[in-house]
C-alpha positions as CSV (number, residue, x, y, z in Angstrom):
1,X,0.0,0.0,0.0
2,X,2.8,2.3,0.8
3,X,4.7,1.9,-2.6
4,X,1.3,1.9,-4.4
5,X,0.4,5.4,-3.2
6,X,4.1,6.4,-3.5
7,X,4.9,5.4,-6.8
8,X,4.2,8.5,-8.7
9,X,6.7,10.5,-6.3
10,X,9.4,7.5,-6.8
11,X,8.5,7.7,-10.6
12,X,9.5,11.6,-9.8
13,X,12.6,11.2,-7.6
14,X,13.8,9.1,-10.7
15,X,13.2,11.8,-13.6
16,X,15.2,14.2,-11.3
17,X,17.9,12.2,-10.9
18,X,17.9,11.1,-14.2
19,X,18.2,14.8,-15.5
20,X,21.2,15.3,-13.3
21,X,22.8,12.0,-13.8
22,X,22.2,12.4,-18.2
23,X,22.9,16.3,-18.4
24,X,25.5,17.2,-15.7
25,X,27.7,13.7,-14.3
26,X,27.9,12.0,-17.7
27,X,30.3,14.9,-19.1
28,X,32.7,13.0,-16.7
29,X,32.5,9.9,-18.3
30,X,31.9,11.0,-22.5
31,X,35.5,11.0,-23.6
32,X,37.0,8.1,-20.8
33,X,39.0,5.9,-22.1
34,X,37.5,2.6,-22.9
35,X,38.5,-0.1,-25.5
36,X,35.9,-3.4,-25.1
37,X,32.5,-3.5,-24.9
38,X,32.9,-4.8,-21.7
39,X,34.8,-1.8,-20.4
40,X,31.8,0.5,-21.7
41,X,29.5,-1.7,-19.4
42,X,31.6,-1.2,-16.4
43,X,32.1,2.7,-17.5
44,X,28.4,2.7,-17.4
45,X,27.9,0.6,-14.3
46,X,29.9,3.2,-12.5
47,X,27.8,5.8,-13.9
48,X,24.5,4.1,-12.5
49,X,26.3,3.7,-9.1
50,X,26.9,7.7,-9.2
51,X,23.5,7.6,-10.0
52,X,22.5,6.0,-6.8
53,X,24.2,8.2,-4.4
54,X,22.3,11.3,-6.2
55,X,19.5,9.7,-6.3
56,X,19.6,9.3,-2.3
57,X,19.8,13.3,-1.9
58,X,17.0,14.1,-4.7
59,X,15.1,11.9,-2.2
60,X,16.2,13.2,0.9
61,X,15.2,16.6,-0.7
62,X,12.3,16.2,-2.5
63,X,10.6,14.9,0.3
64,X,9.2,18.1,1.4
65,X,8.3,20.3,-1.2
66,X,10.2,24.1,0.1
67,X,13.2,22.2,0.4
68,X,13.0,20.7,-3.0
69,X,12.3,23.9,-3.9
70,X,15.3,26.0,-2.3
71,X,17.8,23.0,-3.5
72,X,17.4,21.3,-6.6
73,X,17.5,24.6,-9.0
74,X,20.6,25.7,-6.8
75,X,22.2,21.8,-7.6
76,X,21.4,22.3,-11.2
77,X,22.6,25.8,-11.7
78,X,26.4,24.8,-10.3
79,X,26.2,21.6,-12.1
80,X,25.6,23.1,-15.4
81,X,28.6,25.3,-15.2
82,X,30.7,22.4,-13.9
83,X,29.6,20.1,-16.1
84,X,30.0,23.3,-19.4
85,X,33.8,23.3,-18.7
86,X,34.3,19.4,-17.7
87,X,33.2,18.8,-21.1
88,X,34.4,22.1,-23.3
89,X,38.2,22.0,-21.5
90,X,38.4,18.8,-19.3
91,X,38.5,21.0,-16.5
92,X,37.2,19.5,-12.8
93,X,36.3,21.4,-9.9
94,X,39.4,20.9,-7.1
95,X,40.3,22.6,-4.1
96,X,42.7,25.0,-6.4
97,X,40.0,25.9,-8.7
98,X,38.2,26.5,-5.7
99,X,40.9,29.0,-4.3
100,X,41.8,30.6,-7.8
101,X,37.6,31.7,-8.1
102,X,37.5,33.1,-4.8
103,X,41.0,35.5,-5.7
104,X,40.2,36.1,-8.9
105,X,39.2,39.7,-9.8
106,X,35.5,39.8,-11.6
107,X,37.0,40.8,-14.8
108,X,39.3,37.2,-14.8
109,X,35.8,35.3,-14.0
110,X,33.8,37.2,-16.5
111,X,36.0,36.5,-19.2
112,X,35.1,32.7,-18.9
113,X,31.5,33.6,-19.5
114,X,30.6,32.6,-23.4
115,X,26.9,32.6,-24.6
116,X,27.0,28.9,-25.1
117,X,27.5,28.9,-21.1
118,X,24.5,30.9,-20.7
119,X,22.0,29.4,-23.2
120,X,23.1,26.3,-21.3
121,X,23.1,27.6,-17.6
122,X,19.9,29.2,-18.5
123,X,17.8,25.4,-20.2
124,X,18.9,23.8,-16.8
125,X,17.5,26.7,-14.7
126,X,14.4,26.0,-17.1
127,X,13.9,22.4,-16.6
128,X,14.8,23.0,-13.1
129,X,12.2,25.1,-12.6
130,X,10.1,22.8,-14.3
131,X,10.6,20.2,-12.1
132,X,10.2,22.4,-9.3
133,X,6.6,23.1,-10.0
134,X,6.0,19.7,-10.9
135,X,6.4,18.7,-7.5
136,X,4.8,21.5,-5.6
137,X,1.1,20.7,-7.7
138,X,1.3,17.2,-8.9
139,X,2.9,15.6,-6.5
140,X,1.5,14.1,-2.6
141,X,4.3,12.5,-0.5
142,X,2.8,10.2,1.4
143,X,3.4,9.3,5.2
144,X,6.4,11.3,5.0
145,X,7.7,10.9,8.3
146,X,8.7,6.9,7.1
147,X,10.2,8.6,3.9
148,X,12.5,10.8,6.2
149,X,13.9,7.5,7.8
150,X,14.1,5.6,4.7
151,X,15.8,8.4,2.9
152,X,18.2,9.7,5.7
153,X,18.8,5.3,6.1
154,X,19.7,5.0,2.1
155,X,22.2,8.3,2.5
156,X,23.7,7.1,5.4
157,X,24.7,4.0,3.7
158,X,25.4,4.9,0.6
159,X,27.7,7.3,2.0
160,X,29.7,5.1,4.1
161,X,31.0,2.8,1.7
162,X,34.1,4.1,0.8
163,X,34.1,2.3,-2.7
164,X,31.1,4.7,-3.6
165,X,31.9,7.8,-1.5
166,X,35.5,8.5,-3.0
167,X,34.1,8.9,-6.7
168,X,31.1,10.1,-5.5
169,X,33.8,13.1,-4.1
170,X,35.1,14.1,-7.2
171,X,31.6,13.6,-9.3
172,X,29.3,16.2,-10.7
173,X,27.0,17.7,-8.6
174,X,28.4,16.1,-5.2
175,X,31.8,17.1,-5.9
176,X,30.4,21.0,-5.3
177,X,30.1,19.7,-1.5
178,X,33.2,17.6,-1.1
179,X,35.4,19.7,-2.8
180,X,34.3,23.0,-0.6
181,X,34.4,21.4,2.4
182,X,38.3,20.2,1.3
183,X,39.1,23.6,0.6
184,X,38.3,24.8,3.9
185,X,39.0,21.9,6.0
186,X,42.6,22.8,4.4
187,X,42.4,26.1,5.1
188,X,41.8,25.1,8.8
189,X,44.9,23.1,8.4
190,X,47.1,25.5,7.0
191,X,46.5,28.7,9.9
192,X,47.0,25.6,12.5
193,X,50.1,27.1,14.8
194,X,53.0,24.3,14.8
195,X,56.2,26.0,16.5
196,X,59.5,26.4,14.4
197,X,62.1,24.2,14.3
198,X,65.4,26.2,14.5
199,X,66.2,26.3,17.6
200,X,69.8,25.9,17.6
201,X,70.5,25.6,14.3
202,X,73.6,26.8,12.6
203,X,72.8,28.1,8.7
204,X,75.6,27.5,6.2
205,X,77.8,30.0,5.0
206,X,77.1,29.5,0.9
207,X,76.7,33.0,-0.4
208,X,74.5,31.4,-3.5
209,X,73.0,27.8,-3.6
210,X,70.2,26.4,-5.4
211,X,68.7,23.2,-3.6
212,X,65.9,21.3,-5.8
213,X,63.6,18.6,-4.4
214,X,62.1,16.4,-7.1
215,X,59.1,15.3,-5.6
216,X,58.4,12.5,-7.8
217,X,55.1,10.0,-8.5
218,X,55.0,6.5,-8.5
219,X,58.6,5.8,-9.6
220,X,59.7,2.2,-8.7
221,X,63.7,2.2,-8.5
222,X,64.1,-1.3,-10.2
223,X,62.6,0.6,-13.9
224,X,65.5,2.8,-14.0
225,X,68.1,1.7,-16.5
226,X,70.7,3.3,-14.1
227,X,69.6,0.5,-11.4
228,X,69.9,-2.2,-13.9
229,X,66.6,-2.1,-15.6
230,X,66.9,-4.2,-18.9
231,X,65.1,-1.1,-20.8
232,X,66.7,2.4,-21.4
233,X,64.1,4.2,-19.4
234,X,66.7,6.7,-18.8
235,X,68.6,7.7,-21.5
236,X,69.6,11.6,-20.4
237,X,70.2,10.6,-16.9
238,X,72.1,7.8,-17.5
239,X,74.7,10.2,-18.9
240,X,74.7,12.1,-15.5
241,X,76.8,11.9,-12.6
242,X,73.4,10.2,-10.6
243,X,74.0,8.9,-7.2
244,X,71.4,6.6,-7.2
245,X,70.1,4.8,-4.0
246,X,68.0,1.6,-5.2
247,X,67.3,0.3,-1.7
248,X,65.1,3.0,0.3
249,X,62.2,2.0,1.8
250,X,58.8,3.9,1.7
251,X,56.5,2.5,4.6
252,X,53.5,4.5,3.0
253,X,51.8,3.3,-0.4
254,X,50.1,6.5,-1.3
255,X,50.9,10.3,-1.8
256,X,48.4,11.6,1.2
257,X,50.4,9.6,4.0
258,X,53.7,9.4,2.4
259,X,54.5,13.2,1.7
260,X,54.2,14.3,5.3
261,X,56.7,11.5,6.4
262,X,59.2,12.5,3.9
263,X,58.8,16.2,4.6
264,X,59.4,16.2,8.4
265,X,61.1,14.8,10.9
266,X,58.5,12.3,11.5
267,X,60.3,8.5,11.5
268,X,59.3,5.1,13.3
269,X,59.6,5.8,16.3
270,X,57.5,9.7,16.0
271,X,55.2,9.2,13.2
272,X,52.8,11.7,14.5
273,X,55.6,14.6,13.9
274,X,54.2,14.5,10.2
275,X,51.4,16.3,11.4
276,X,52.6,18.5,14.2
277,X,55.9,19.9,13.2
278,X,56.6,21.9,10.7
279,X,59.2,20.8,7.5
280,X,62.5,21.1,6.5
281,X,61.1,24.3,4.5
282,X,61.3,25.9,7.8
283,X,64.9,25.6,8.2
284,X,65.6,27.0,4.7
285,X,63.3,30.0,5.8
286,X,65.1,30.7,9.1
287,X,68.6,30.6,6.8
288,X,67.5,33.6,4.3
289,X,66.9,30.6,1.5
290,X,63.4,31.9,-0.7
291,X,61.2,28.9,-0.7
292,X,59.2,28.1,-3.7
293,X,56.6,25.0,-3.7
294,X,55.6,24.3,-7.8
295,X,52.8,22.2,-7.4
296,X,51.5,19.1,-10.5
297,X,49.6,17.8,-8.0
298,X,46.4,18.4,-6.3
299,X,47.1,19.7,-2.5
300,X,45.8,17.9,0.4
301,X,44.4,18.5,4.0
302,X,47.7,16.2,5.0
303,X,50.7,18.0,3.8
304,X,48.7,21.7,3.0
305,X,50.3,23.1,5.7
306,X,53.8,22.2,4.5
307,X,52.6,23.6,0.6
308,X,52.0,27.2,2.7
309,X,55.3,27.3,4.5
310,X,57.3,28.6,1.4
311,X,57.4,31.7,0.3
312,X,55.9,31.2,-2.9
313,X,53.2,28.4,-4.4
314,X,52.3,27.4,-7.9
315,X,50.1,25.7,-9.3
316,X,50.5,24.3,-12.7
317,X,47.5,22.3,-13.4
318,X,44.7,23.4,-11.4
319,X,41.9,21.8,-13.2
320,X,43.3,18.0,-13.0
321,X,42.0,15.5,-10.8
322,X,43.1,11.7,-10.4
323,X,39.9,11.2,-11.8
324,X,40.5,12.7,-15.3
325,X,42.0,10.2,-17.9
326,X,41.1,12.1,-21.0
327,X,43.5,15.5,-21.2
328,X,47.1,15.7,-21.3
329,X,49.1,16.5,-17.9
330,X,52.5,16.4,-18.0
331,X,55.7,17.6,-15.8
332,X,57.1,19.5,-18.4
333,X,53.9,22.1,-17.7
334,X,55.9,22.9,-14.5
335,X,59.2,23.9,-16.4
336,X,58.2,27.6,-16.8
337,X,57.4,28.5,-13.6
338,X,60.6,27.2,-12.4
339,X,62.4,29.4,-14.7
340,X,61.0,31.8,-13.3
341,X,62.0,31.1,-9.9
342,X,65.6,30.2,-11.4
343,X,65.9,34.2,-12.6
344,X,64.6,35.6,-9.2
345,X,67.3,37.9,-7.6
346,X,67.9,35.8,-4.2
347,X,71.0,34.0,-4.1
348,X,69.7,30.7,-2.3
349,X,66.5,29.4,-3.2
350,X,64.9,26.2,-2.0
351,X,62.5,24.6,-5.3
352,X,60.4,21.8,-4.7
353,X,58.3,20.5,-7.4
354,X,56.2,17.9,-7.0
355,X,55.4,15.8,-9.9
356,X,52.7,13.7,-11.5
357,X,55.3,11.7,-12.4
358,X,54.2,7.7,-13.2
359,X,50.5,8.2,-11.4
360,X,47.5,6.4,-13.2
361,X,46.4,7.0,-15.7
362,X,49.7,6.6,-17.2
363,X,48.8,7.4,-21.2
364,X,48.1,11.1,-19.8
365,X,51.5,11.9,-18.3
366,X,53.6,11.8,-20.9
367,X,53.6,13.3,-24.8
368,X,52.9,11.5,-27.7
369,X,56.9,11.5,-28.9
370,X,57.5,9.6,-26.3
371,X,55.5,6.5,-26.9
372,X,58.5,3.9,-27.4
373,X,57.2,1.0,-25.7
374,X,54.7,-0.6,-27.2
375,X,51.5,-1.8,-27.4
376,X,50.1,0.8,-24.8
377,X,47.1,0.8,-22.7
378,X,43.7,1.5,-24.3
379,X,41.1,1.6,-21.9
380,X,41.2,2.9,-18.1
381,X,39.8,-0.1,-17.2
382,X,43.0,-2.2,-16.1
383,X,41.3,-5.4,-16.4
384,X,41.1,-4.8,-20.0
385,X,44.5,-4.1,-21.0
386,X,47.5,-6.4,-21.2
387,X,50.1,-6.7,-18.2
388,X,52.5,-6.3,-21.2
389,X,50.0,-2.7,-22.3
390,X,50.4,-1.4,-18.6
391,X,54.2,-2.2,-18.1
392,X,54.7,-0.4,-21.8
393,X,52.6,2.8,-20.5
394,X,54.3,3.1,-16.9
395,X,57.9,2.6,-18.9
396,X,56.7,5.7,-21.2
397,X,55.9,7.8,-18.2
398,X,59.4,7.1,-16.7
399,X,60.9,7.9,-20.5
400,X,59.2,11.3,-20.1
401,X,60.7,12.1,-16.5
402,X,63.7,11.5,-17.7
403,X,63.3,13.7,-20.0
404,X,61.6,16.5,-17.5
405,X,64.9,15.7,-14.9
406,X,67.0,16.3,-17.8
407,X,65.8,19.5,-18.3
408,X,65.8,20.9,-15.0
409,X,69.5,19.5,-14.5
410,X,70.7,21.5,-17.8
411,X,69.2,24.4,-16.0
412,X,71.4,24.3,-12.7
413,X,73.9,22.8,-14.7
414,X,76.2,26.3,-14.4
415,X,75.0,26.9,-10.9
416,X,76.2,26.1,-7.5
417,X,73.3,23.6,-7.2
418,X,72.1,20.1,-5.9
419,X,69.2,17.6,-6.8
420,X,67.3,15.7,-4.4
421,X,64.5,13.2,-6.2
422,X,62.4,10.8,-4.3
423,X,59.1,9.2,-5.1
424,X,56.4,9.4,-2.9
425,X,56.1,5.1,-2.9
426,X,56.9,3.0,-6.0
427,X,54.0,0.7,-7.9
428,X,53.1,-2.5,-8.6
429,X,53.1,-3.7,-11.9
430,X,50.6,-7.1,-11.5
431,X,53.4,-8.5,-8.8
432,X,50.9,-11.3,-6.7
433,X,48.6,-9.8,-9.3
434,X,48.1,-5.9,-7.8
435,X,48.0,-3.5,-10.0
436,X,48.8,0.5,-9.3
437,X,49.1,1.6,-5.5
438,X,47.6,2.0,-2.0
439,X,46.6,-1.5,-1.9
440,X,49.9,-3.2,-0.2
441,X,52.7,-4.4,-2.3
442,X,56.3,-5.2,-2.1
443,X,57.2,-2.9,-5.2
444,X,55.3,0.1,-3.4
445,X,57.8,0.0,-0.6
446,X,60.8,0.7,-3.2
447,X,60.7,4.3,-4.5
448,X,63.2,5.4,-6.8
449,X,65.8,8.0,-5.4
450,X,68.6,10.1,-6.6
451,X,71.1,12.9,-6.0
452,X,72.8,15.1,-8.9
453,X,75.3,17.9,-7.7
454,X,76.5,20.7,-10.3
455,X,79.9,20.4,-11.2
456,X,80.9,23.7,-8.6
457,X,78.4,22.2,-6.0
458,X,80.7,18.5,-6.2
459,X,84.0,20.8,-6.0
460,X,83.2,22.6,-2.8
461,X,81.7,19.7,-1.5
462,X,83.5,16.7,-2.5
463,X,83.3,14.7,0.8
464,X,79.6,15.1,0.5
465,X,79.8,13.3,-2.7
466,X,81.9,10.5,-1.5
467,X,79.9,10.3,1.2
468,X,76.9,9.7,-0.9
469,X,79.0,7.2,-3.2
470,X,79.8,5.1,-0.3
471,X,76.3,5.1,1.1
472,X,74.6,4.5,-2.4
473,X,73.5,0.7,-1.6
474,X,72.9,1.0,1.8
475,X,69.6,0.7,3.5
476,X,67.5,3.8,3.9
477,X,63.7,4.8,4.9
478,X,62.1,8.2,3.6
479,X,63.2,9.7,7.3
480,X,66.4,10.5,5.3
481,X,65.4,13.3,3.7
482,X,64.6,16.1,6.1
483,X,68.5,15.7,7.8
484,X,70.2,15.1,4.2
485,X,68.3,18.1,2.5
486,X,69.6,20.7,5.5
487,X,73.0,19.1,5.3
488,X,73.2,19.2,2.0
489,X,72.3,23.5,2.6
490,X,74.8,23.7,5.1
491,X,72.8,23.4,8.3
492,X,73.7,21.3,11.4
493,X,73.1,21.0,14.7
494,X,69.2,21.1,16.3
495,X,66.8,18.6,15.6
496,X,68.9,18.0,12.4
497,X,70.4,13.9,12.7
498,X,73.3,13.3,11.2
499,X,72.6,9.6,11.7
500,X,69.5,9.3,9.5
501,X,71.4,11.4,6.8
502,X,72.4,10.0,3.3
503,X,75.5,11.7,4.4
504,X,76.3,9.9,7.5
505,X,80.1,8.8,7.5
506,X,81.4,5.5,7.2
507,X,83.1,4.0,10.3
508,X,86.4,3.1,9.4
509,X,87.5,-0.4,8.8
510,X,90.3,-2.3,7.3
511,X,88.3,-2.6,4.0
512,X,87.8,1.3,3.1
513,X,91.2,2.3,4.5
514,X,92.9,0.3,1.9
C-alpha cells in the first residue's frame, strides 16, 4: 500500500535524478578511455552507481516540497557550469580551482563567460524550474515521516562505503560539496600554529645555492636503467653523474600519508611529527633561502600546511583531478614557472616540485613523442589491458621524467646547485597480481631516489659526494630526507640527525682504509 500510493513520487525522484545524472555527471564519463565493450558496461555501471548516491539526496530533498524547492535549482545551476567546462576543456572542480575563483578579480571570472555557457546555464534553470513546480502541484508524499527515515537510512549507507563515496567526491554535482568542504578543511589546516624548528640551528655559509627537491610520482627504483633495468628508461640521466640509491624503503603506499613522512622529521619511532611539526622548509626559511613549492599535484588537507610554509606556491594544473583520464598533464607544464623562480634575484633558493610523475592513468603523463614502448594501454579499465600494455605505458611515463629531470639539471647545470629526487612510494606492476598503489605491495615499498650535484656544487663539496658514493646501496627509509636536504644546505646541529642522513660517514675499517 505504501509503494502503491508512492509510486508516482518514486516515478519523480527518478526523472530528477535522471536529468542530473544524463545532463550534468555524464560529461565526466563521455571522452573516458574505454576499448571493449565490456569496459563500456563497467564505464556505465559506475555511472548508475553515481546515479545511486544522487539519487539518495533528490530523495532526501524532495521529500518536502520548500526544500526541494530552495535546493534542486541551486544543484542544477552549479552543475551546469561544472559540467560546461568538464566537457568544453576537461576542466574539474578541485580545491585549487576553488581558491583561484575566490582570488580572482571579476573581470578574470567574466571572461570565462561565453553565450554557449548561458544558453546552457539558462535550459537547466528552465527544466529545473520545471521540475520544481511539478512537485509542488502534482505531487503528494505520502506518510512522509517513514520517507524521512528511509531516505536519511539510504544516505547514510550509501555514504559510508568508501568504494562509492570516494568517486562520489570528485563527481558532478556532489563534488560542489566535497570539494568545498576540502578547501576549507585545508584552510583550517594551513592557519593551524606548529612551532618552528630552528632552535639551535647553525645556517651554512654558501653565499649562492640552489637546492631542488624532485618530488616524484609513483617511480619504482628497479625501472631505472641506471639501477639495472633491462630497458633504457633513462637515457639523459644515464649520462649524469646520478648517485642513485636503489634500496630506500617507503613504509607508505600512497601520496596523502607518504609526503608528510618525507617532509618532516617524523620517523618510526615519531610518526605523529608529520602532522605536528613543521618541514624542512622551515629551516631553509630561518637561513634567508626563498622557498618556492611548484605544485602538479592536487594539495591535500595532509601536507597543505607544508605547501604554505614557502614563500611562494604554484600551481601548474589546477583543473586536473586523479579522476581525469582524458586530457594531457604532463611535468614539463611545471618547467616555466621554475624558470621563473631560477631568474629571481635571491642568491639561495629552496625549489620543490612535486610531480605527476608515473600516477594512473599513465597514457596522460607523458607526450605523444615519447611512446617507445609498445602496445600501450587502451582503456582505463585495467582489467582490459594487457600486463604487457600497462608495463609499456608506466615505462613511457618514466621515459618522459627522464626527460623532465634532464631539463631541469641542464638548467642548474652552471649553478652552484644540488638535486634531491624521491618518489612518494613506488608501484606494482601485476606483482601477486596488484596493480597500481595503496593496496599493499612489495614494489610500493621501493621508491626510486637520486642525487645530482653541479659540477661547482661537487667541487666545494667533495666529501659530501663521496659520502653519498659510499652510502649509495645501503639501506635507507624516507626519514632520510629532512637531515640530508639541510645538510646538504649547510645546516647542522638542532633537531637536524646526522645519523638518518644519506650523508652519514662510514666508520672506518680495514676494508675502506685500503
Amino acid at each position: 500500500m505504501f509503494l502503491k500510493k508512492n509510486l508516482k513520487y518514486f516515478g519523480f525522484v527518478l526523472i530528477a535524478t535522471l536529468f542530473i545524472g544524463i545532463c550534468f555527471t555524464s560529461t565526466d564519463f563521455i571522452k573516458l578511455p574505454f576499448h571493449k565493450f565490456k569496459d563500456f558496461i563497467e564505464i556505465f555501471l559506475q555511472w548508475v552507481v553515481l546515479l545511486i548516491a544522487i539519487g539518495s539526496v533528490v530523495y532526501l530533498i524532495s521529500i518536502n516540497k520548500y526544500i526541494f524547492s530552495a535546493l534542486y535549482p541551486v544543484i542544477c545551476f552549479l552543475s551546469s557550469i561544472l559540467a560546461y567546462f568538464r566537457y568544453t576543456s576537461g576542466t574539474t572542480l578541485t580545491t585549487m580551482i576553488l581558491d583561484a575563483a575566490l582570488s580572482n578579480d571579476t573581470q578574470t571570472s567574466m571572461d570565462l563567460i561565453t553565450p554557449w555557457l548561458i544558453l546552457w546555464v539558462i535550459f537547466s534553470l528552465i527544466v529545473s524550474i520545471l521540475l520544481v513546480i511539478y512537485r509542488i502541484k502534482k505531487i503528494k508524499v505520502h506518510k512522509s515521516g517513514i520517507h524521512w527515515v528511509i531516505s536519511i537510512l539510504f544516505f547514510l549507507v550509501v555514504f559510508n562505503v568508501q568504494r562509492i563515496k570516494n568517486p562520489v567526491s570528485e563527481r558532478i554535482p556532489l563534488n560542489v560539496y566535497f570539494i568545498t568542504s576540502r578547501y576549507f578543511s585545508e584552510k583550517q589546516e594551513i592557519q593551524k600554529d606548529r612551532a618552528s624548528l630552528s632552535e639551535n640551528v647553525i645556517c651554512g655559509e654558501n653565499d649562492e645555492l640552489i637546492v631542488v627537491f624532485v618530488i616524484g610520482e609513483s617511480l619504482r627504483a628497479d625501472h631505472l636503467e641506471f639501477n639495472g633495468y633491462h630497458r633504457n628508461t633513462t637515457p639523459h640521466l644515464s649520462n649524469e653523474d646520478i648517485i642513485s640509491f636503489p634500496n630506500i624503503y617507503s613504509k607508505y603506499a600512497y601520496t596523502n600519508v607518504s609526503l608528510p613522512h618525507i617532509l618532516t622529521r617524523a620517523d618510526s619511532i615519531s610518526p605523529e611529527r608529520a602532522y605536528s611539526e613543521r618541514s624542512f622548509i622551515d629551516l631553509f626559511n630561518y637561513c634567508g633561502f626563498y622557498t618556492a613549492w611548484l605544485a602538479n599535484q592536487e594539495s591535500a588537507k595532509t601536507y597543505a600546511y607544508f605547501m604554505h610554509e614557502t614563500d611562494t606556491l604554484i600551481f601548474a594544473n589546477i583543473n586536473r583531478s586523479s579522476y581525469v583520464f582524458d586530457y594531457k598533464w604532463v611535468d614539463m607544464d611545471l618547467f616555466p614557472y621554475f624558470e621563473q623562480i631560477i631568474q629571481r634575484e635571491e642568491d639561495r633558493k629552496l625549489i620543490i616540485l612535486h610531480t605527476i610523475g608515473s600516477h594512473w592513468y599513465y597514457n596522460a603523463h607523458y607526450t605523444d613523442e615519447f611512446q617507445q614502448f609498445n602496445p600501450i594501454i587502451k582503456s582505463r579499465i585495467i582489467s582490459s589491458c594487457t600486463p604487457e600494455e600497462l608495463i609499456n605505458s608506466y615505462d613511457n611515463t618514466v621515459l618522459y621524467t627522464d626527460y623532465f629531470l634532464h631539463n631541469i639539471i641542464d638548467r642548474l647545470r652552471d649553478k652552484n646547485a644540488i638535486l634531491f629526487y624521491l618518489s612518494d612510494h613506488g608501484e606494482s606492476l601485476g606483482e601477486n597480481g596488484v596493480w597500481l598503489h595503496a593496496a599493499d605491495s612489495p614494489s610500493i615499498h621501493e621508491p626510486a631516489s637520486f642525487v645530482w650535484m653541479s659540477p661547482s656544487y661537487k667541487e666545494s663539496n667533495f666529501e659530501k659526494y663521496t659520502q653519498l658514493q659510499e652510502n649509495r646501496l645501503k639501506r635507507f627509509r624516507t626519514d632520510f630526507l629532512f637531515h640530508t636536504i639541510t645538510e646538504a644546505a649547510g645546516m647542522k646541529g638542532g633537531v637536524i640527525d646526522h645519523n638518518f642522513s644519506l650523508f652519514k660517514s662510514f666508520e672506518p675499517t680495514e676494508n675502506n682504509l685500503k
